[in-house]
C-alpha positions in Angstrom: -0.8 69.0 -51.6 1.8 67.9 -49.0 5.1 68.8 -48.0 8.3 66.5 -49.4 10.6 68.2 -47.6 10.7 71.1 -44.7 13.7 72.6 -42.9 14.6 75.6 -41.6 16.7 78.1 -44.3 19.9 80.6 -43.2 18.1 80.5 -39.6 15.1 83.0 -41.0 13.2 81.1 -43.2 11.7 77.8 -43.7 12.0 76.1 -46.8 9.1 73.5 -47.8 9.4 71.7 -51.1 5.5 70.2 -51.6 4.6 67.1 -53.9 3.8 69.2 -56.8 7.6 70.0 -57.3 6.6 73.8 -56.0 8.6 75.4 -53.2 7.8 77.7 -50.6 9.6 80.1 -48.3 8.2 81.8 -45.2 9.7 84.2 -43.1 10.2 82.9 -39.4 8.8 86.4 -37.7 5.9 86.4 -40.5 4.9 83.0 -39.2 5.1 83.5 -35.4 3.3 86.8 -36.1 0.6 85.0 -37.5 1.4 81.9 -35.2 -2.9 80.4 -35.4 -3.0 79.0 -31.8 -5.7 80.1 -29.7 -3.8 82.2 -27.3 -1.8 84.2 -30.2 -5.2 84.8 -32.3 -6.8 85.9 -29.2 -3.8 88.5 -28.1 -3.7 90.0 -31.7 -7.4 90.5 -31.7 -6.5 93.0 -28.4 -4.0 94.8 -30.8 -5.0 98.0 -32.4 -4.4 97.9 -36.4 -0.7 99.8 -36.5 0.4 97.8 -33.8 3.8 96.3 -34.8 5.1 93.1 -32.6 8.9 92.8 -31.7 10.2 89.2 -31.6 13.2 88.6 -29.2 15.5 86.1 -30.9 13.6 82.8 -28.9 10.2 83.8 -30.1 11.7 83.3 -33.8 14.1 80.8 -34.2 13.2 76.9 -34.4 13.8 74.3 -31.8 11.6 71.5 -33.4 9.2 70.6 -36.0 7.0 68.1 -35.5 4.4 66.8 -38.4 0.6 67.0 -37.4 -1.3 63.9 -39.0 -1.0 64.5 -42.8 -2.5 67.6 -42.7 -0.3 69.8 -40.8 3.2 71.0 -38.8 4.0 72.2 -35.6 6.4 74.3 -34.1 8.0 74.4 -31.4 10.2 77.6 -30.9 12.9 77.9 -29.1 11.3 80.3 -26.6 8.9 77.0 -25.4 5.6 78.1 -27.4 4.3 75.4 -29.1 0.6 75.2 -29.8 0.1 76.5 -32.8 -0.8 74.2 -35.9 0.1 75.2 -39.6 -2.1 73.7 -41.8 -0.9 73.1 -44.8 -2.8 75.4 -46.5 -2.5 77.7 -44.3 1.5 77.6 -44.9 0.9 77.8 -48.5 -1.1 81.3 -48.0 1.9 82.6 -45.8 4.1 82.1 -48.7 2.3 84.4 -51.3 1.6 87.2 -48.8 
């Protein structure tokens, strides 16, 4: 399972169409919220359970995204972060939640 296609939908979403003919769509907070880098797994594991992240507009809108072998993306948003590796997945299970 591989992405065709991936781009970035009405500036909220992105929109990946995979090989299977499937599509997928991903909220752009829901995926900097659960952004896997080391640094943002680390800070929500400090968070108590009803803590609620705000996002300025940087930390969710996308500058770049770059493909990661053939097994993954990354982003890099427009507020400079840019560690964090989607497998794919990964992306896959942040569409159905």
């Amino acid at each position: 399972m591989k992405p065709v296609n991936i781009k970035v939908k009405e500036k909220i979403k992105l929109l990946i169409h995979w090989d299977d003919g499937s599509d997928s769509e991903i909220s752009l907070k829901k995926m900097r919220d659960k952004c896997p880098c080391a640094t943002c797994v680390a800070e929500r594991e400090k968070q108590s359970k009803t803590f609620i992240p705000i996002y300025l507009d940087s930390q969710i809108k996308v500058a770049q995204i770059n493909p990661v072998g053939s097994y993954a993306i990354s982003i890099v948003w427009k507020d400079g972060h840019n560690t964090g590796i989607y497998e794919y997945p990964f992306l896959r299970l942040l569409s159905k939640n």
